[in-house]
N, CA and C of each residue as an Amber inpcrd file, in Angstrom:
protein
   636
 157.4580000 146.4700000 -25.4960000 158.8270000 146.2380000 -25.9850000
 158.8290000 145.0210000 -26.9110000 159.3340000 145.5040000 -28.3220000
 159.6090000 143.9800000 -29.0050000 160.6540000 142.8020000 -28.6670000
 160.5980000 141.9970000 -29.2660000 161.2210000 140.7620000 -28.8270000
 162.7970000 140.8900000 -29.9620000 163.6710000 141.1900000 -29.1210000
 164.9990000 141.6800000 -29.6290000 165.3400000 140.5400000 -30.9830000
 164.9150000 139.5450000 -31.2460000 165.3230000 138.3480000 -31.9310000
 164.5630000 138.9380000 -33.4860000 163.4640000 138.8370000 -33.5870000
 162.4510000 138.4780000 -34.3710000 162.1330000 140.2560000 -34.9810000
 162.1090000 141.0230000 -33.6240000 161.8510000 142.4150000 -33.7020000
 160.4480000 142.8390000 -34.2680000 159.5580000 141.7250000 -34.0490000
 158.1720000 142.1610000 -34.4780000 157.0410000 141.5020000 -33.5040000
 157.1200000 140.6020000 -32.6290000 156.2820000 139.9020000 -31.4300000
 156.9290000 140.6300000 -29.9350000 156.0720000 140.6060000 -29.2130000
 155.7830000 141.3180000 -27.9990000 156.7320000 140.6810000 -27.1760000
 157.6680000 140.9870000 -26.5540000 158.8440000 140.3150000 -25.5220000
 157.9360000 139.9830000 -24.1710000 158.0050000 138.4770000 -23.9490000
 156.7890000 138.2430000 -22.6770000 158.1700000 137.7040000 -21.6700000
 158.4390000 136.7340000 -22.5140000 159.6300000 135.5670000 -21.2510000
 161.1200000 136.2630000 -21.1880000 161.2990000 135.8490000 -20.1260000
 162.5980000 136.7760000 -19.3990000 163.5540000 135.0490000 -20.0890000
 164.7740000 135.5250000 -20.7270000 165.7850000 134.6600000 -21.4690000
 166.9810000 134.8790000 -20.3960000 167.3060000 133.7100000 -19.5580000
 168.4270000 134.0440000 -18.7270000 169.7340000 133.9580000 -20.1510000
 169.8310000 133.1480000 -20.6950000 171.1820000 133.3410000 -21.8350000
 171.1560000 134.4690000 -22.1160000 170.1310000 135.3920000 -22.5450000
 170.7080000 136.9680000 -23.0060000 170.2630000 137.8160000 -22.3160000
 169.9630000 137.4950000 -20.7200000 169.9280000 138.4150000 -19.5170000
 168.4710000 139.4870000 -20.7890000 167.4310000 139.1610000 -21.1100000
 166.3940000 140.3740000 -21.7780000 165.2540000 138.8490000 -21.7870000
 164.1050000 139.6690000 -22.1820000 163.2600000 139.2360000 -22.3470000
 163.0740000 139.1070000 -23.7620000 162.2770000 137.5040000 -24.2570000
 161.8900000 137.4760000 -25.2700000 160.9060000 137.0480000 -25.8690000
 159.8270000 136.7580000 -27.1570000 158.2610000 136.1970000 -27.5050000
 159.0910000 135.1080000 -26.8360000 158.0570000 133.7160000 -26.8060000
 157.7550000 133.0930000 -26.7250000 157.9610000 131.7610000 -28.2810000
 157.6590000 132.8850000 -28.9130000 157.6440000 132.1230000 -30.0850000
 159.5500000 131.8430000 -30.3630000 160.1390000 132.8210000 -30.0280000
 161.7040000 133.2310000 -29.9580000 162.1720000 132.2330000 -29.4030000
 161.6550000 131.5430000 -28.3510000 161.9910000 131.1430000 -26.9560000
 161.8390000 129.5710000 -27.2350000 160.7430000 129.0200000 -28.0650000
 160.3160000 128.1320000 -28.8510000 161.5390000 127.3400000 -29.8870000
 161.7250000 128.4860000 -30.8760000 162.0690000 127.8540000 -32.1660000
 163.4690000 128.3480000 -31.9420000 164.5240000 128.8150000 -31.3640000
 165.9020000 129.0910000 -30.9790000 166.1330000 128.4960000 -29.9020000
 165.3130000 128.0520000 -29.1770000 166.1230000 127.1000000 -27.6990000
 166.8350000 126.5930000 -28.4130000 167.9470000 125.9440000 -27.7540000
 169.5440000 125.3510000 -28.1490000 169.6480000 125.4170000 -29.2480000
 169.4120000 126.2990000 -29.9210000 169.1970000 126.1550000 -31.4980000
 170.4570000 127.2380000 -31.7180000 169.8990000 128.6660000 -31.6930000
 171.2150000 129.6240000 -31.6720000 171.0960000 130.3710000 -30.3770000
 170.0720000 130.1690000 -29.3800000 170.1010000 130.1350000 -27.9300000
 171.5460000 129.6630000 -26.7920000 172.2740000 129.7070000 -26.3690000
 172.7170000 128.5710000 -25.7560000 172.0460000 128.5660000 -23.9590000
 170.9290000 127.7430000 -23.9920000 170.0830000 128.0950000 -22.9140000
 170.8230000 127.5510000 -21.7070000 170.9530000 128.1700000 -20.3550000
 171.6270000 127.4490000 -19.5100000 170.4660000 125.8050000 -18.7810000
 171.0010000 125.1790000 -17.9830000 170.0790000 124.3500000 -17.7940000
 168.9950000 124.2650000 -16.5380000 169.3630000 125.7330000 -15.8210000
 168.4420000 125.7920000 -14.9930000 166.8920000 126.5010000 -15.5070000
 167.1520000 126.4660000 -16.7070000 165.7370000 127.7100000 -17.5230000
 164.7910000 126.9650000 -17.1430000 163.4720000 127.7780000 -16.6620000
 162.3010000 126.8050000 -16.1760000 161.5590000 126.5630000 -17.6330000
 161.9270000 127.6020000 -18.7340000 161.1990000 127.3150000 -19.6960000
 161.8610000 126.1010000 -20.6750000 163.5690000 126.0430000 -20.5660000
 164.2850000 125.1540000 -20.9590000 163.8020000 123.6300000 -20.2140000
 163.6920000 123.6100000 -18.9740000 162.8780000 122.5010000 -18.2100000
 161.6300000 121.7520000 -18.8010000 160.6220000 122.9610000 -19.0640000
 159.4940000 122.3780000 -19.2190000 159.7060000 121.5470000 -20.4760000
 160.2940000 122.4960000 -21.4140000 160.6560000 122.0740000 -22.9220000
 160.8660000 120.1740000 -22.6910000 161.8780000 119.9030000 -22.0550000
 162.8730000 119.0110000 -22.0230000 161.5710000 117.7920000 -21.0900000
 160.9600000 118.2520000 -20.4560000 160.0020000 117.4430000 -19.7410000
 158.3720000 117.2420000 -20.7440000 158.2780000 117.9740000 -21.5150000
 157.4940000 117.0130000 -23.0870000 158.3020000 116.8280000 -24.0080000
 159.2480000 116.9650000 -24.1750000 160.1000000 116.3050000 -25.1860000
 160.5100000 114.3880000 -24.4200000 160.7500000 114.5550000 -23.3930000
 160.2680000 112.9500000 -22.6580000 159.1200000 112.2640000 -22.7800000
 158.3440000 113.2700000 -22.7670000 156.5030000 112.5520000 -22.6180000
 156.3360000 112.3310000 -24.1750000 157.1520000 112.8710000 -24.7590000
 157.0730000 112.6990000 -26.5670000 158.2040000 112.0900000 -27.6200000
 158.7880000 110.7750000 -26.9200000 160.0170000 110.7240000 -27.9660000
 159.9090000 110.7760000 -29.6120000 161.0410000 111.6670000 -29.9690000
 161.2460000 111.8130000 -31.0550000 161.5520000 110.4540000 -32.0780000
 161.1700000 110.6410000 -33.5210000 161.2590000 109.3200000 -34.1340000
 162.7910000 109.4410000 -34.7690000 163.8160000 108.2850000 -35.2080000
 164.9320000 108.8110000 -35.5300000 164.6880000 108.3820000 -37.2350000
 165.3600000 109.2600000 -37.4830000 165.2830000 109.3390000 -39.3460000
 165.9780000 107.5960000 -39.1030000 165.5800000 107.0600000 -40.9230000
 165.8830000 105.8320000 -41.0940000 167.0850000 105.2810000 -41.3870000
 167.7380000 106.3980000 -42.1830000 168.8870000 106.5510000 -42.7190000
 169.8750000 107.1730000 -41.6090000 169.4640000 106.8570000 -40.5180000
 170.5090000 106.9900000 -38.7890000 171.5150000 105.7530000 -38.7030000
 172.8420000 105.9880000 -39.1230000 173.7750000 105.7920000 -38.7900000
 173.6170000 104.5610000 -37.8620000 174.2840000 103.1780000 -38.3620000
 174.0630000 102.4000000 -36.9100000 173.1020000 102.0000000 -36.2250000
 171.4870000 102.2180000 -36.9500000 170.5330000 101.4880000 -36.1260000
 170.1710000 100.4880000 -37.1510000 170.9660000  99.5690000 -37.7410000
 170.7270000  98.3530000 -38.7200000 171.8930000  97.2240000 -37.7000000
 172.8980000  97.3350000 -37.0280000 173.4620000  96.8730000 -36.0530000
 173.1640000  95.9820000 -34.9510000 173.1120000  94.9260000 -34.9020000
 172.7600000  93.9050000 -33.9180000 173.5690000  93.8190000 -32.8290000
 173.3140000  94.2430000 -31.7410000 174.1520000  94.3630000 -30.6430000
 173.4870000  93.3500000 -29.9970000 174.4080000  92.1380000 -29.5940000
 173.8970000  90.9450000 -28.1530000 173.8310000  91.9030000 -26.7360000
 172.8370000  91.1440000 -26.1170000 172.3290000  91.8350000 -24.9310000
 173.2990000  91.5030000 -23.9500000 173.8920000  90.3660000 -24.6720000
 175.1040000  89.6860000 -23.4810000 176.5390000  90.3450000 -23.0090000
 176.7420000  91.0190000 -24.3850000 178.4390000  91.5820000 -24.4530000
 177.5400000  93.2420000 -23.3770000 176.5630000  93.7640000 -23.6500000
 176.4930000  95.0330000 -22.7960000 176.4800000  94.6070000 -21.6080000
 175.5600000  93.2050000 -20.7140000 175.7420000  93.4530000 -19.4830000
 177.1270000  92.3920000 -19.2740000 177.8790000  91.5320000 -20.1950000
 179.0050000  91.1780000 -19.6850000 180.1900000  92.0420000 -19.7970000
 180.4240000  93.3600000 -20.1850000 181.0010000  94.6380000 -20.1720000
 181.0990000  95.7470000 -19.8300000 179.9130000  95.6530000 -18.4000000
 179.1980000  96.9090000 -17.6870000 180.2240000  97.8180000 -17.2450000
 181.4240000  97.2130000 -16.9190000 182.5340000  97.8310000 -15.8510000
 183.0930000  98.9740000 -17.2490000 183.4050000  97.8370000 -18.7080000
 184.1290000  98.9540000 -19.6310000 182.9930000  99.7760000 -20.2530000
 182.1480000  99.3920000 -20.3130000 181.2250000 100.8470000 -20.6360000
 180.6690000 101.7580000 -19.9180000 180.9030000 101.5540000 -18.3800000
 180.9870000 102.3630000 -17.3530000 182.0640000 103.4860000 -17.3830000
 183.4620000 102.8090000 -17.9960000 184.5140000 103.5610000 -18.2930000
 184.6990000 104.5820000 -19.8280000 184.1500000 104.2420000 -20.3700000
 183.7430000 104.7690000 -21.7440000 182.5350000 106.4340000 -21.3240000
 181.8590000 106.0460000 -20.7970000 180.8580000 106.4470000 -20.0840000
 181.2140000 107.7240000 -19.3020000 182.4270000 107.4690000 -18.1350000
 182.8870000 108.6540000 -17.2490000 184.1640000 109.4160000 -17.7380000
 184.2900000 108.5310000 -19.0370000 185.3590000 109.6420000 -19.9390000
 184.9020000 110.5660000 -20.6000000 183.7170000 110.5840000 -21.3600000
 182.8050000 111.3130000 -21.7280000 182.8690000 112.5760000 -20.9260000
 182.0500000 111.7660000 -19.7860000 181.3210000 112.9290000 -18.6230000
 182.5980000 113.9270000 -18.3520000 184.0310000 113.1860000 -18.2330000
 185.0300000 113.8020000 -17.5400000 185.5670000 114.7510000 -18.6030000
 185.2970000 114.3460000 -19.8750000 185.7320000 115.3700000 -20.9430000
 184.8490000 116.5300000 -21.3570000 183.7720000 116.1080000 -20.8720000
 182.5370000 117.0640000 -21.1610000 182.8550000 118.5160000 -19.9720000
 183.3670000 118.0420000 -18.6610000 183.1400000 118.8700000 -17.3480000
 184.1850000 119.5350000 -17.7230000 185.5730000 119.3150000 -18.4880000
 186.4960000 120.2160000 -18.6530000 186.4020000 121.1430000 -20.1280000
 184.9530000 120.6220000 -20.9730000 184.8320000 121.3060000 -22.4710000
 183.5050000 121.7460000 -22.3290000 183.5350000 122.9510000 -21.5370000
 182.2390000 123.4600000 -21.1850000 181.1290000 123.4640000 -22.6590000
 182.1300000 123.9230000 -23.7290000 181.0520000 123.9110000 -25.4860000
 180.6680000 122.8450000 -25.9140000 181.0600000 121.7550000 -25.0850000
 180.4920000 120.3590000 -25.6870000 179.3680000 119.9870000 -25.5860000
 178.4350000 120.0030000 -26.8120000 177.3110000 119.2210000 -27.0510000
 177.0810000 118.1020000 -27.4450000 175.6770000 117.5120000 -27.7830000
 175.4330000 116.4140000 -27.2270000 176.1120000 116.4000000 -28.9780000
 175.8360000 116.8810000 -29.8510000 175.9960000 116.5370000 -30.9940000
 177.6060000 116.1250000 -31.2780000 178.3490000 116.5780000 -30.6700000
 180.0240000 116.2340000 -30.5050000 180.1870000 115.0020000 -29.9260000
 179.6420000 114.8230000 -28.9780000 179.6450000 113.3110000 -28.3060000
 179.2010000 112.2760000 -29.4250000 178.1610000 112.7300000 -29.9500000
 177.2200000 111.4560000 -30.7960000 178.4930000 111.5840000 -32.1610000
 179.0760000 112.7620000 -32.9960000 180.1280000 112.5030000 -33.6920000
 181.3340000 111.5640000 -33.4290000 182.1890000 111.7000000 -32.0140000
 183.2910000 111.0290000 -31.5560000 182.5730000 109.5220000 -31.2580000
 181.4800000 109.5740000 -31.2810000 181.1040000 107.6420000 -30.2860000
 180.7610000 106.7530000 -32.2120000 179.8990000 107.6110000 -33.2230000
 179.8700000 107.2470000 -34.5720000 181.5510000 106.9600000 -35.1430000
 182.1460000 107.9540000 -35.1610000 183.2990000 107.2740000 -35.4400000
 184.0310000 106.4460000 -35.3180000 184.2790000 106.1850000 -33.7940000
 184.6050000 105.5630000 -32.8250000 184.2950000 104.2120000 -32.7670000
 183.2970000 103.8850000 -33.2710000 182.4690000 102.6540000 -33.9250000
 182.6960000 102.2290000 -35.2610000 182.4770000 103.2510000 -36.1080000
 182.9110000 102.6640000 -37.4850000 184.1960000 102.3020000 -37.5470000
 185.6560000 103.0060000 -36.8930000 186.5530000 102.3360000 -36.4410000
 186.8710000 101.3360000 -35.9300000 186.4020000 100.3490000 -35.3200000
 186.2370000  99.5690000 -34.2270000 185.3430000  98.6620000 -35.2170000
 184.5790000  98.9660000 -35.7980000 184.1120000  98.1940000 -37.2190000
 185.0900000  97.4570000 -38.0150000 185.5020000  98.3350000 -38.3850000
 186.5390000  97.6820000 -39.7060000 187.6420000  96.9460000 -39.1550000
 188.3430000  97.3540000 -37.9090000 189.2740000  96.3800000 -36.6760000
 188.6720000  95.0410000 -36.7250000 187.1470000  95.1370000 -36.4440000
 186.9830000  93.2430000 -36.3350000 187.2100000  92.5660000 -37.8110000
 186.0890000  93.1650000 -38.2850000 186.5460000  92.6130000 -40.1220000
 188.5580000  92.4600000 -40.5140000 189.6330000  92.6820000 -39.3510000
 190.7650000  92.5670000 -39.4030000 191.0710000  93.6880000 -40.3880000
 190.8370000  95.0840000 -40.7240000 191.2250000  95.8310000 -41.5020000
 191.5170000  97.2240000 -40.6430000 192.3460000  97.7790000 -40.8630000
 192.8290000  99.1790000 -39.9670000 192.0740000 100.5690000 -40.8080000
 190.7980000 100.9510000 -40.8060000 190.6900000 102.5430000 -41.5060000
 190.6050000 103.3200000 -40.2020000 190.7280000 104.4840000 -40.4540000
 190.5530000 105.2080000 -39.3920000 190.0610000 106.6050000 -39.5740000
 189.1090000 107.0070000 -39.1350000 188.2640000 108.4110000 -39.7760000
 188.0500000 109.4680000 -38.7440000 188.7530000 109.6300000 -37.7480000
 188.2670000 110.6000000 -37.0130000 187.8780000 111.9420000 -37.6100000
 186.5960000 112.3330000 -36.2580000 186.1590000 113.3960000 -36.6800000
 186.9310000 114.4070000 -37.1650000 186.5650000 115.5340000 -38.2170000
 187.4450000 116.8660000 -38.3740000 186.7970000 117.7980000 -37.3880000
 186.3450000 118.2790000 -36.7190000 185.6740000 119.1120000 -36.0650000
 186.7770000 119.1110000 -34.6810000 187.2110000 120.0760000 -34.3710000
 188.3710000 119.7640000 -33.1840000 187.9030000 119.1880000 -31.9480000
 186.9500000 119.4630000 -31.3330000 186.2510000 119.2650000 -30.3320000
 185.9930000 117.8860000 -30.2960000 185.4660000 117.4620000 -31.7480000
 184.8220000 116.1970000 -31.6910000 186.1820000 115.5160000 -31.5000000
 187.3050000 115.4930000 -32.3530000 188.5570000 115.0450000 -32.4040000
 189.1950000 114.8290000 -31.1050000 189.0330000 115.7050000 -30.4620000
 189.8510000 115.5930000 -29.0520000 189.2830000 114.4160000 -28.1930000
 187.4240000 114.5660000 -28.1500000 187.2370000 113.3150000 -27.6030000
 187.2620000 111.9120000 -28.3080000 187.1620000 111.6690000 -29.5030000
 187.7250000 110.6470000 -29.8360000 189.3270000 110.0560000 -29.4620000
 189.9560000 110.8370000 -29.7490000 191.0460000 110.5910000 -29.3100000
 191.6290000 110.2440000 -27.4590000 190.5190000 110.9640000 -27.4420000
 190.9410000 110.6550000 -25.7550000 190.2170000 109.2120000 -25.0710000
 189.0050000 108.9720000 -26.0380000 188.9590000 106.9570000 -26.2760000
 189.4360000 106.3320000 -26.9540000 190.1010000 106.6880000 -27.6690000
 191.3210000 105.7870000 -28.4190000 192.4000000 105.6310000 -27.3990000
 192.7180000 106.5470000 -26.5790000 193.6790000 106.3410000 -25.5030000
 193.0920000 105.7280000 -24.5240000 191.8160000 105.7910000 -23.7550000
 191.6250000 104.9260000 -22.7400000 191.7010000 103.3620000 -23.3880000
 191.2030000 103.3700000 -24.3920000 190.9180000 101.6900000 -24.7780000
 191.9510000 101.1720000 -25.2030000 193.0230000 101.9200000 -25.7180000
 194.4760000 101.4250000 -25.7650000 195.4500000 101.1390000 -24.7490000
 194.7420000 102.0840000 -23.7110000 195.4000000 102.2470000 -21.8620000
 194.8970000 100.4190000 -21.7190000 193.5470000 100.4530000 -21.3280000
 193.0350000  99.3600000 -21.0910000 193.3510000  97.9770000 -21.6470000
 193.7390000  97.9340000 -22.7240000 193.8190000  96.4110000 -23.8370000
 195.7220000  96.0690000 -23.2620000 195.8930000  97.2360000 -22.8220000
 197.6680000  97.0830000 -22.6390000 197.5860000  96.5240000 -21.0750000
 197.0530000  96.8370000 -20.3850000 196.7170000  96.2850000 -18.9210000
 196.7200000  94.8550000 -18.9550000 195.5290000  94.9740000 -19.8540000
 195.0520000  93.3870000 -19.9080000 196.3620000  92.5810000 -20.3620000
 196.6910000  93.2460000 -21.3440000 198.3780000  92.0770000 -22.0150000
 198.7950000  91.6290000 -20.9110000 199.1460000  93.2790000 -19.9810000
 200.2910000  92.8370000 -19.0560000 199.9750000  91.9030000 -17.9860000
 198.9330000  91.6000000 -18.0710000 198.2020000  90.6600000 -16.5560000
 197.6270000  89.4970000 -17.5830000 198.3750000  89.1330000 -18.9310000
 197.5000000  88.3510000 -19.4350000 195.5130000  87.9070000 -19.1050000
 195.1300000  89.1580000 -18.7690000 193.8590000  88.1090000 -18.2460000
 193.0120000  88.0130000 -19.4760000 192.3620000  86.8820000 -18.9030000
 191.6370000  85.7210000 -19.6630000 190.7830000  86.3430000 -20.0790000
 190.1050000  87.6390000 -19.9250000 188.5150000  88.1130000 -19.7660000
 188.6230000  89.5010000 -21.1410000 189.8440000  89.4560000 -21.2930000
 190.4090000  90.4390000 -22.3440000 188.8510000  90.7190000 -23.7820000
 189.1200000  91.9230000 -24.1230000 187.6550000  92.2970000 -24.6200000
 188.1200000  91.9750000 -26.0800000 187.3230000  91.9760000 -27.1400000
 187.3630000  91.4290000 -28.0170000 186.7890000  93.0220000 -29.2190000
 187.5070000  93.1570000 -30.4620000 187.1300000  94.8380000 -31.2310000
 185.6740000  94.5150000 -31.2240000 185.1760000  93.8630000 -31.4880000
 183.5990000  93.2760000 -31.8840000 182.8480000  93.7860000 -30.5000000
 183.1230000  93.1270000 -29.7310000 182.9810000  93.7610000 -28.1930000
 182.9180000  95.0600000 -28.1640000 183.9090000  95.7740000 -27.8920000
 184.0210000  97.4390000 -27.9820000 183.4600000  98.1580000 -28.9780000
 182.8810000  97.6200000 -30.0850000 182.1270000  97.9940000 -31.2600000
 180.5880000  98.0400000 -30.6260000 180.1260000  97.0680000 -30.2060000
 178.8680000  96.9260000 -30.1060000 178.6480000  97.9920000 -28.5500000
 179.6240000  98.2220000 -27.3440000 179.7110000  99.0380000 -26.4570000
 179.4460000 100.2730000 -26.8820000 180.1080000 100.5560000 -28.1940000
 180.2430000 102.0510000 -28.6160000 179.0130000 102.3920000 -29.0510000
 178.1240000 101.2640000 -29.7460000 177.5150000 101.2520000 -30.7020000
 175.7950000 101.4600000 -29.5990000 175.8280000 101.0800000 -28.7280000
 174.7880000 101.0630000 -27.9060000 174.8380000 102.3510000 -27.0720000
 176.0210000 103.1400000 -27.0580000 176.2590000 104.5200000 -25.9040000
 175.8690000 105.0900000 -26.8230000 176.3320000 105.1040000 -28.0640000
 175.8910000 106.0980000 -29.4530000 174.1600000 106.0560000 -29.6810000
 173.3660000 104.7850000 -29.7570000 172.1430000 104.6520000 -29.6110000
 171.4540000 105.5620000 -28.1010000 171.8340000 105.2650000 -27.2470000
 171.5770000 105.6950000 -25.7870000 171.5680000 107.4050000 -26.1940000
 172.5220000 107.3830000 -26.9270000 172.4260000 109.1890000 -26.9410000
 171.8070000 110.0390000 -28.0400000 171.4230000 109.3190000 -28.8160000
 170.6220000 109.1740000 -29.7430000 169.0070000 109.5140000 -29.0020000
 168.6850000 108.7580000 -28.0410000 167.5030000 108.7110000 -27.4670000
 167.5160000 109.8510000 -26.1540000 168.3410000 110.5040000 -25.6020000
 168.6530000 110.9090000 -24.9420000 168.2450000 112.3070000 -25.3630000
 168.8140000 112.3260000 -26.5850000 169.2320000 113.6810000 -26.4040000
 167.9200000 114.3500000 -27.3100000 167.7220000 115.8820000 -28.0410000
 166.1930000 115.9360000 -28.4410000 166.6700000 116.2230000 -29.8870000
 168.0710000 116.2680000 -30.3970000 168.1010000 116.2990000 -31.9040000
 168.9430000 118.0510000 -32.1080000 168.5810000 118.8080000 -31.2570000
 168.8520000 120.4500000 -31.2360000 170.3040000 120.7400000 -31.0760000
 170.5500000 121.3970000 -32.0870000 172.2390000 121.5350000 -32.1610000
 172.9530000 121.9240000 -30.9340000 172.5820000 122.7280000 -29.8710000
 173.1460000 123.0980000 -28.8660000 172.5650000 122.3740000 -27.7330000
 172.0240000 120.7730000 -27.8630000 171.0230000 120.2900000 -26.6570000
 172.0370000 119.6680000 -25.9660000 172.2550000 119.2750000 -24.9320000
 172.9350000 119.1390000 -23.8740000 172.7990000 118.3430000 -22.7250000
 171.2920000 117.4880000 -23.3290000 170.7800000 116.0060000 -22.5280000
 171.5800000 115.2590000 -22.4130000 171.9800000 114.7700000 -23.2740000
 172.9660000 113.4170000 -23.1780000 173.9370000 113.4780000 -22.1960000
 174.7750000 114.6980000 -22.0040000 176.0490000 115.1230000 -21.6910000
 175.4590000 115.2050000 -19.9350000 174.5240000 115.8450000 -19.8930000
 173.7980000 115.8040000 -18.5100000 173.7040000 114.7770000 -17.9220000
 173.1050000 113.8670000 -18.9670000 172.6580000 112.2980000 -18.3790000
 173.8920000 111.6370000 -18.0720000 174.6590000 111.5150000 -18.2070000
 176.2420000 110.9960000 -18.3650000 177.0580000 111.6060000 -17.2480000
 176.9020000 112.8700000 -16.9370000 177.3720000 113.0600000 -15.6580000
 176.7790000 113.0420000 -14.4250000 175.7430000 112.4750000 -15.0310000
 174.6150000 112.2170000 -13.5410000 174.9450000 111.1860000 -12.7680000
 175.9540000 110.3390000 -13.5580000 175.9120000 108.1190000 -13.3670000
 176.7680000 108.4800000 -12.4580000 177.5620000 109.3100000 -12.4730000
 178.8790000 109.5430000 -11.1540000 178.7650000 110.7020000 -10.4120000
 177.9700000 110.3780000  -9.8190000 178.1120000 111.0210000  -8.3200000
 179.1500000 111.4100000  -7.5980000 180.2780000 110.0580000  -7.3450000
 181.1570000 110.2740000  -6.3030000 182.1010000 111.0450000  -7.1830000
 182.3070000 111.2610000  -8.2240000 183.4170000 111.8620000  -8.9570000
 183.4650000 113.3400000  -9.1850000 184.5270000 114.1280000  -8.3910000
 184.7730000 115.2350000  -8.1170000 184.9600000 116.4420000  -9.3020000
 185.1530000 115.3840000 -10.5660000 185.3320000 116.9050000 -11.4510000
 183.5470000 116.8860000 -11.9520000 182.8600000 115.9340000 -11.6680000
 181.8110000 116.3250000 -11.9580000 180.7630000 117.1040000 -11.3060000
 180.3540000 116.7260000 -10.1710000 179.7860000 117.2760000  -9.1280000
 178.3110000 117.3640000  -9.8740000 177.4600000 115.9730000  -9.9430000
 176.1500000 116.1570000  -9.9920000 175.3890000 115.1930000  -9.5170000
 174.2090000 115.6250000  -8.9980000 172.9020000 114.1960000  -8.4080000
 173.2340000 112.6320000  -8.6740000 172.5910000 111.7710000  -7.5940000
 173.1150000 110.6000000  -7.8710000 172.4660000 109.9860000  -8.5120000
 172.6290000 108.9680000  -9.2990000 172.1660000 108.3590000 -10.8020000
 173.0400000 107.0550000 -10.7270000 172.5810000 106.2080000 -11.8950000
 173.4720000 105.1860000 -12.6750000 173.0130000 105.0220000 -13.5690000
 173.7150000 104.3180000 -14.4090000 173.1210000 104.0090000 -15.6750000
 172.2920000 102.6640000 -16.1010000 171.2560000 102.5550000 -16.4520000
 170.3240000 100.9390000 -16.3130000 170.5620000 100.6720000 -17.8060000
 170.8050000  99.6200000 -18.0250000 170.9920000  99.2600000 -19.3080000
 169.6880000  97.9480000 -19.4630000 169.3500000  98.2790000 -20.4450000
 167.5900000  98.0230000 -20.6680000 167.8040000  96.8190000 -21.2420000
């Protein structure tokens, strides 16, 4: 039997996404690509377990890795990028199509926004892509939830745009490394709902996040 994709290599591996068997070679060069592989695939596994033993190099011209982030504002901000963090996860568990590549769009923006705020200037670029849009927007609302708290309790410890820039700017890096580059890959989004355990719309293994 040929391999339904390609229609000219021998169908060896059984493809749980399209319930058939397919080459290998199929199985290879379409994982998350136009695949959408679920994440229990043992062949999706192995993939994902040398793609660890092999990190990928990031092009130079990557967005945001010319950025000097202090080591100080990430671990003196653990609690709000913890929160940044399980909004993600919590938006991800209710947008089953969300890939890692939507996340890494809404956290880039999200930053270059938060950019031009410290320089004291208002632009604002959210993503066009709806998906991506929705989660941006839904951290524009937590961090607007949050900065209004702080007013109301005047506290002293209040975060600073520069602050929340360099937060954004290091989750965006994190997922960057995370994830393997593949339009439909789905590492990042995994890794992110792993950090919360106790949290019920997520329901996955226990984890946290180590900030290096």
């Amino acid at each position: 039997m040929s391999c339904p994709i390609c229609e000219k290599r021998k169908a060896s591996r059984f493809c749980p996404a399209k319930a058939e068997k397919i080459c290998a070679v199929c199985c290879g060069t379409e994982r998350e690509v136009t695949i959408d592989c679920p994440a229990d695939c043992t062949y999706l596994i192995a993939a994902h377990r040398y793609e660890s033993e092999h990190p990928r190099d990031l092009p130079a011209d990557t967005p945001l890795l010319d950025e000097n982030i202090p080591q100080y504002i990430i671990h003196t901000h653990q609690q709000l990028m913890a929160a940044l963090a399980f909004s993600i996860a919590k938006f991800c568990a209710a947008q089953p199509a969300a890939v890692d590549t939507d996340i890494l769009a809404a956290l880039q923006a999200l930053a270059q926004t938060y950019k031009t705020l410290s320089s004291g200037l208002i632009y604002e670029k959210p993503p066009q892509l709806p998906l991506q849009g929705e989660l941006y927007a839904a951290l524009v609302t937590l961090l607007d939830e949050i900065k209004k708290q702080q007013a109301d309790r005047a506290a002293s410890g209040s975060f600073k745009d520069t602050e929340v820039f360099c937060l954004l700017v290091f989750l965006y890096r994190m997922g960057l490394l995370r994830t393997n580059g593949r339009p439909r890959a789905r590492l990042f989004i995994e890794f992110l709902r792993g950090q919360f355990p106790q949290a019920p719309e997520l329901k996955r293994e226990e984890s946290r996040i180590i900030v290096p």
